[in-house]
Each structure stands twice: as structure tokens, then as C-alpha cells.
C-alpha positions in Angstrom: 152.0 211.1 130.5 152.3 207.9 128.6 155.9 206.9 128.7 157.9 206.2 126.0 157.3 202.6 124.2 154.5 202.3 126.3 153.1 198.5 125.7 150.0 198.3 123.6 151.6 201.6 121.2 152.0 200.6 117.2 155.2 202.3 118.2 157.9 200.3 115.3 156.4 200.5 112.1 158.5 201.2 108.8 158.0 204.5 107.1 157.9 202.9 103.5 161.1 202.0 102.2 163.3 204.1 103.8 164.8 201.9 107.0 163.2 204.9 109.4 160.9 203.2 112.4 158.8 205.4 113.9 155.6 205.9 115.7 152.7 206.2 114.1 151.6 209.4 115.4 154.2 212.1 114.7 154.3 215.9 114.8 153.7 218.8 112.5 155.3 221.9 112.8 152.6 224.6 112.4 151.1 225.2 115.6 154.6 225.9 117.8 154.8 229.0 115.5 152.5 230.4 117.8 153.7 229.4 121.2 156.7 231.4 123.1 160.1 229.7 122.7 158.9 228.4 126.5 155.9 227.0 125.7 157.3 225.2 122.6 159.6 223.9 124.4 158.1 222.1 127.1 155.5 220.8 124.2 158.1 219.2 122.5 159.8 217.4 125.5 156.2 216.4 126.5 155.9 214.7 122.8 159.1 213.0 123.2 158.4 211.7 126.6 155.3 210.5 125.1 156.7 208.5 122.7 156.4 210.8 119.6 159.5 210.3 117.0 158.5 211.8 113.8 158.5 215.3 113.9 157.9 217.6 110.8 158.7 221.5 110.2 159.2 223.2 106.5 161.5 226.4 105.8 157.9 228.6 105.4 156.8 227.6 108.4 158.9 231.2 110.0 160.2 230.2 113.5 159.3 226.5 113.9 162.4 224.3 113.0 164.6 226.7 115.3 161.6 226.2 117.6 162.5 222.4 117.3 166.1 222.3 116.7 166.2 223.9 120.4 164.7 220.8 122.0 165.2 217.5 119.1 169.0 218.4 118.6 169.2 217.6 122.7 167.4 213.7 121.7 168.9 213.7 117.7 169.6 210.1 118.1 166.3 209.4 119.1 164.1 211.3 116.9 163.5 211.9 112.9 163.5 214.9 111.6 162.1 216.2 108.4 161.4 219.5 106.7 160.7 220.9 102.9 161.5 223.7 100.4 159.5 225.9 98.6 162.4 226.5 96.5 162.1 224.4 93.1 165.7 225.0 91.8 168.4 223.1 92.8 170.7 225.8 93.9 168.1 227.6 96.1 167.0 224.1 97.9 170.6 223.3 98.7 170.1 226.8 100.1 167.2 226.0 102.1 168.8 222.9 103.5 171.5 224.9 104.8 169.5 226.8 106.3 167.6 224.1 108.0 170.3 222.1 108.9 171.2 225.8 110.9 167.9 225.7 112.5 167.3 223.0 113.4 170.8 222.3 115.2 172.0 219.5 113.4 174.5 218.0 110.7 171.9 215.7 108.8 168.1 215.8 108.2 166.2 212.4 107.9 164.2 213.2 105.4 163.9 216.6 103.1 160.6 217.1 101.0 160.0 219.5 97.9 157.0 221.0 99.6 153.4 221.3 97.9 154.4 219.9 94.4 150.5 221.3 93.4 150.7 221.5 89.5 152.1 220.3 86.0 154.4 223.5 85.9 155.8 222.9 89.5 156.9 219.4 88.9 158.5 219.9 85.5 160.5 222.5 87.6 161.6 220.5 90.3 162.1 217.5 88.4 164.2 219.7 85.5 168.1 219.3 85.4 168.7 222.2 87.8 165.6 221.8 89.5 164.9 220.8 93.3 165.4 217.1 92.9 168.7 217.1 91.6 169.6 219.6 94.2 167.7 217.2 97.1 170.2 214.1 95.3 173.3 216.3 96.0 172.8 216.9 99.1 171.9 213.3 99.8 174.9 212.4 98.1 176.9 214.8 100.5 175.4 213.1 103.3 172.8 216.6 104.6 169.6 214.6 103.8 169.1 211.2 104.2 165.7 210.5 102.3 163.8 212.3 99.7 160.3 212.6 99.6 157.5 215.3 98.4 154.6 216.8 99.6 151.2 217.7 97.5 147.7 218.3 97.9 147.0 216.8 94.8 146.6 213.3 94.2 147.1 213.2 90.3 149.8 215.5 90.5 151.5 213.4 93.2 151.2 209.9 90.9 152.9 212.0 88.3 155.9 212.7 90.5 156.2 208.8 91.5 156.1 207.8 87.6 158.5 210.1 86.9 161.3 210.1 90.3 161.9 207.3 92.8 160.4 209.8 96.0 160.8 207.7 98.7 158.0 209.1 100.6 154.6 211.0 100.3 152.8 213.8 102.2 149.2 213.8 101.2 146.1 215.4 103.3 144.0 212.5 105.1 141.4 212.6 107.2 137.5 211.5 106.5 136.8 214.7 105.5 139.8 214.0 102.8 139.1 210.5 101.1 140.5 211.6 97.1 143.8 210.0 97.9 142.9 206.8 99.1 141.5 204.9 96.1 144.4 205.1 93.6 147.6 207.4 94.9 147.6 205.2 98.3 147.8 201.9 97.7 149.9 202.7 94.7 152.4 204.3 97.2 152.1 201.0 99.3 153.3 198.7 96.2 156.1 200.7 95.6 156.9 200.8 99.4 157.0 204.6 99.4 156.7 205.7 102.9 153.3 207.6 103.5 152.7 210.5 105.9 149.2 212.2 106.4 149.3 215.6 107.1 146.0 217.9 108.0 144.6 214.4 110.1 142.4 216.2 111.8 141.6 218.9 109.2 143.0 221.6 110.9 141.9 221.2 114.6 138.1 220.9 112.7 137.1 217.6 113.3 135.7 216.7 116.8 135.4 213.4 116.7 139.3 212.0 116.5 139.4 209.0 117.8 137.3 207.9 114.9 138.8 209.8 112.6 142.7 208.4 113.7 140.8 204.9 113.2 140.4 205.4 110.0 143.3 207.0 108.9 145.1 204.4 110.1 143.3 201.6 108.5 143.9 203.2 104.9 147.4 202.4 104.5 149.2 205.2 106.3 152.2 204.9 108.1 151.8 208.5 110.1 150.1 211.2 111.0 151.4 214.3 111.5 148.4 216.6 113.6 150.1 219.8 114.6 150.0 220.1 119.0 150.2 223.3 120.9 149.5 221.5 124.5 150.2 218.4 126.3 146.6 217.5 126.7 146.5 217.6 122.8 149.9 215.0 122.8 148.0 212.9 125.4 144.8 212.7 123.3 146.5 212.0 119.7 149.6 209.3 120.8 146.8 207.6 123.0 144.3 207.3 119.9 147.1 204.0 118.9 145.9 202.2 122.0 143.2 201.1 119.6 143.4 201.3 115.8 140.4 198.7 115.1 138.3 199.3 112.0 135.3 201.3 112.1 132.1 199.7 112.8 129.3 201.6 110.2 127.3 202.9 113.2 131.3 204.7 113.9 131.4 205.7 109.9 128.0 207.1 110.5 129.3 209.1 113.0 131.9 210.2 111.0 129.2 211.3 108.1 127.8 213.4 110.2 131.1 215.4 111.1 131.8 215.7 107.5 128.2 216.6 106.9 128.3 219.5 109.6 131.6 220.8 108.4 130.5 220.6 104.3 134.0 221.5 102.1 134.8 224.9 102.7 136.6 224.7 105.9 139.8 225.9 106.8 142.9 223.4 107.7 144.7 226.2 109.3 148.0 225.4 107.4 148.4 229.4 107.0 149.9 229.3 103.8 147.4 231.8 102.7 149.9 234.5 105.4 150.3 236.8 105.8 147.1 238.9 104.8 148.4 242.1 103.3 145.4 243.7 105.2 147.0 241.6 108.2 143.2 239.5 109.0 144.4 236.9 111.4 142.7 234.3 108.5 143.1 230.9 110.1 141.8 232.4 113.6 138.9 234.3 111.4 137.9 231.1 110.6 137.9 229.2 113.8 135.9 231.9 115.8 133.7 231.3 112.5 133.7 227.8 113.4 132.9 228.5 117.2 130.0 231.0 116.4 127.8 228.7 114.4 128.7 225.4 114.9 129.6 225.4 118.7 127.4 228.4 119.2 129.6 230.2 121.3 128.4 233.3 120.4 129.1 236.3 122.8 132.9 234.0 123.7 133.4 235.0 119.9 132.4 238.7 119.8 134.4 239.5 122.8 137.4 237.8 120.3 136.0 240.2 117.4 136.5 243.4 119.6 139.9 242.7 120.6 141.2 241.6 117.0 142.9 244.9 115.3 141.5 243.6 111.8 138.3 241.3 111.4 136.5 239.9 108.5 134.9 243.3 107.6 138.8 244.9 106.8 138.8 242.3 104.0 139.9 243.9 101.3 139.2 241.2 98.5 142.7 241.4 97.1 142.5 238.2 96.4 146.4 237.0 97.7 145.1 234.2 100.3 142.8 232.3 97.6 146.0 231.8 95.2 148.2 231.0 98.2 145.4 228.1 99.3 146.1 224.6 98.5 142.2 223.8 98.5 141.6 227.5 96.6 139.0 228.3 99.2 137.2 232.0 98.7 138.5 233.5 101.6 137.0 237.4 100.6 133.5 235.6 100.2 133.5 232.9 102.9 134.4 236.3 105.2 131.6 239.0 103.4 129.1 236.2 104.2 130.3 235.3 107.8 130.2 238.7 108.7 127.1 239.6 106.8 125.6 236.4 109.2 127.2 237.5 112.3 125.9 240.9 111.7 121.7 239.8 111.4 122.0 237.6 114.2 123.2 240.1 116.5 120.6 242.6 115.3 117.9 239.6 115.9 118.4 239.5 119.5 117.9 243.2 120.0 
């Protein structure tokens, strides 16, 4: 384990303009959904002990800030904690915070985020007299929240919200598979010293080459990266990608090409905010054992998955719920009819 403030780690940086320090690689709160309450537990110590200070959940996320609370509220002095709301009116965010503050054991959260601002319509709302904002200012006024920032997937949609509110911090999608932030909303962030957190850094547990890829986030103007970790060996790999955050030579960026030419732009980030499935597909999983079949070739590993799963990509019943729910819109019903359709003539090929 790498021990906390290890020499050689960029671990005292500024998150914008908010007086937080933190380590440049921080957690995201999606993955310890899945792990037992023993599991998640010693995954958080381990990401303490390894230096990790920034750690983010959201109120959607179902049992990951009491997940968190459990362990951070033992080290509250020593870590930052943020979360985000759905909830777009004032009353029902102060709400939400209340509920977080429950769950994740503690009497102030660092920094509290109106999550996935992703059109016109939503920021008019939160931004409105009773809307979100003014119920984030209240309860930073009453002392619950300490910093208010905003999360989207849409980098025109986020400018708007920094014209229009002083957020003190960002939560955009980066990774080289992800570049549309980078030429305008980023350094436009970094002139107005609003903190900026990358979230999906690894697109989703897709990307295999993330050494690389951490290099370049990190040399785009971030502050953190957030990758969501359900093992130690996956806390070990991301906080010792800092040990070297040197620019990418072009025989590296080719590298990276490649990786985004393999995965093309329909691939699943795994953020699950397409669940649950009404016809209860396992989506995210669908589309990692999709992942494993053809591009890691693991076929017969992913049919013995297949036969154990209760529902599978042919119990799709194109209702359409996940595509509105996904923040990249991605045609789940169709990315699943052709999988299977795929699946289905390669295994009749090797008879």
C-alpha cells in the first residue's frame, strides 16, 4: 500500500477556489453500491491509507453515502466529502441534504452539487427563486454545505450555469475518449478558479490503457479525478498513476487513438443511471460481458455469465426508459438486439 503523503504524490493541490487541498486522485461513489457493507468497508480504509481524500457519492446513488459515512465519518477531519441532488427545487434539496448529512454521518458536507444539470429547462429550474441553488445557498448559509458546485455532461449547458451563478466547482466527463470539454468549458473554469473534477476518467472501467489516459487528464487542467474502485489493487493502480503525470509523447497519444478507435462512441460508462430496467436487464453488466465477448474475446467466460443471469439482452423489452435516463442517450434496446443477434451467429458458427 502506498502510505499516506507518500513523497513523489501531487498530493496538495487546490480544488479551484474553494480553500479544499486534496489529492489529485479521488473517489467516486458508484462501484461500493455493489460490494457488501464488508467489502466497502475495507475499500474505503484501503483508499484512505493510500492517500485518497476526495471522495464523491450522490443521493441516487441507493446505498453508497451510508456505505461511506460508515468509514469517512471515523477520518472526517481528514477527508472531503461531497454528494448531489437530483432534486431541482429548493425545498426538496434542503431535503436531500438532510438526508445526506444522515448518511453519511456527519454535521457538514464539503461540497454539495446539483447533479446532472443536462438541459436549458433543468437550469432555469435550479437556478429559479425556489429552485436548487437558492436552496444549496441556505443551507450554506446555515453552515450544512460548505461549497457549491454542479455536475453535467454537457459542456454548453455547464458554461451557461457559470454565466449565470458563481458555482464554485464543475463535474464534467474526461477521459480521451471524452475531449468536448477541454477546448472552451475547461480553461474557462480555470480563469474563473472554479474547482474542476473529472468524473467517468476511465470511461467506465472501459479504457485499458490508464496510465496514459490519467496522463492526460491531468495535463488538461483538472484538479481530480474521481474513477469509481471496488478493490484495493484498483486503489493501488489509480493513486500510483500520480507518481508520473508527464505529457504524452505522440507515439503515447497514438496509443491512446487506438483505445478510442477500438471502443468507437457507443460504449457504456457504467454510471447506472439508466436503473433500474423495468424488465430488470442487469444493463451496465450487459454491456461489459458485451465488452469481454468481442473485444477481449472471452467468449465461453461470457456465456457461462449469460446462463446464470435471470434476464439477458434478449428479455429487452424496448420500452425505451434507459435511453431517456442516459446522459450520452445511448440506444440501449438496439445496441442489445444487435449484440445478441452477434452473439447468437457466432455461436451457431462454431457448430
Amino acid at each position: 500500500m502506498i502510505e499516506k503523503n507518500a513523497p513523489g504524490l501531487a498530493n496538495d493541490v487546490p480544488l479551484g477556489a474553494t480553500g479544499l487541498r486534496i489529492l489529485r486522485m479521488g473517489m467516486g461513489g458508484i462501484p461500493i453500491q455493489r460490494l457488501s457493507v464488508t467489502q466497502s468497508d475495507r475499500i474505503l480504509e484501503n483508499a484512505i491509507g493510500a492517500g485518497i481524500n476526495f471522495f464523491d457519492s450522490a443521493r441516487i446513488y441507493t446505498d453508497s453515502e451510508s456505505k461511506m459515512g460508515r468509514i469517512l465519518s471515523r477520518h472526517r477531519g481528514d477527508v472531503i466529502i461531497a454528494s448531489k441532488s437530483f432534486s431541482r427545487e429548493a425545498e426538496k434539496i434542503l431535503q436531500d441534504i438532510d438526508a445526506s448529512l444522515k448518511q453519511l454521518q456527519t454535521d457538514y458536507i464539503d461540497l454539495y452539487q446539483c447533479h446532472n444539470i443536462a438541459s436549458e429547462s433543468d437550469l432555469a429550474k435550479a437556478l429559479a427563486a425556489d429552485g436548487a441553488v437558492a436552496g444549496l445557498v441556505k443551507a450554506r448559509e446555515k453552515g450544512k454545505i460548505r461549497h457549491i458546485g454542479l455536475s453535467g455532461h454537457k459542456p454548453r449547458i455547464v458554461k451557461m450555469a457559470l454565466a449565470q451563478f458563481p458555482f464554485e466547482t464543475i463535474q464534467i466527463p474526461c477521459n480521451f475518449m471524452e475531449t468536448d470539454a477541454l477546448a472552451d468549458l475547461v480553461p474557462q473554469a480555470r480563469r474563473r478558479q472554479v474547482g474542476i473534477i473529472a468524473m467517468k476518467p476511465i470511461g467506465g472501467g472501459n479504457i485499458r490503457e490508464i496510465q496514459l489516459n490519467f496522463r492526460f487528464i491531468f495535463n488538461q487542467g483538472i484538479d481530480v479525478a474521481i474513477p469509481g474502485m471496488d478493490s484495493e489493487v484498483q486503489v493501488a493502480e489509480n493513486v500510483a498513476a500520480l507518481a508520473d503525470l508527464s505529457p504524452l509523447t505522440e507515439a503515447e497519444i497514438a496509443n491512446l487513438q487506438n483505445e478510442k478507435n477500438r471502443l468507437g462512441d457507443s460504449f457504456c460508462r457504467r454510471c447506472e443511471y439508466c436503473m433500474p430496467c423495468p424488465q430488470g436487464l442487469p444493463i451496465s453488466f450487459l454491456h461489459v460481458l458485451k465488452n469481454y465477448y468481442f473485444l477481449y474475446d472471452l467468449k465461453d467466460w461470457v456465456w457461462e455469465r449469460i446462463n446464470s443471469l435471470a434476464k439477458t439482452y434478449k428479455d429487452c423489452a424496448v420500452c425505451g426508459e434507459c435511453v431517456k435516463k442516459c446522459p450520452y442517450h445511448l440506444n440501449m434496446p438496439e445496441i442489445f438486439r444487435e449484440t445478441w443477434e452477434k452473439m447468437l451467429a457466432d455461436k451457431a458458427a462454431k457448430k
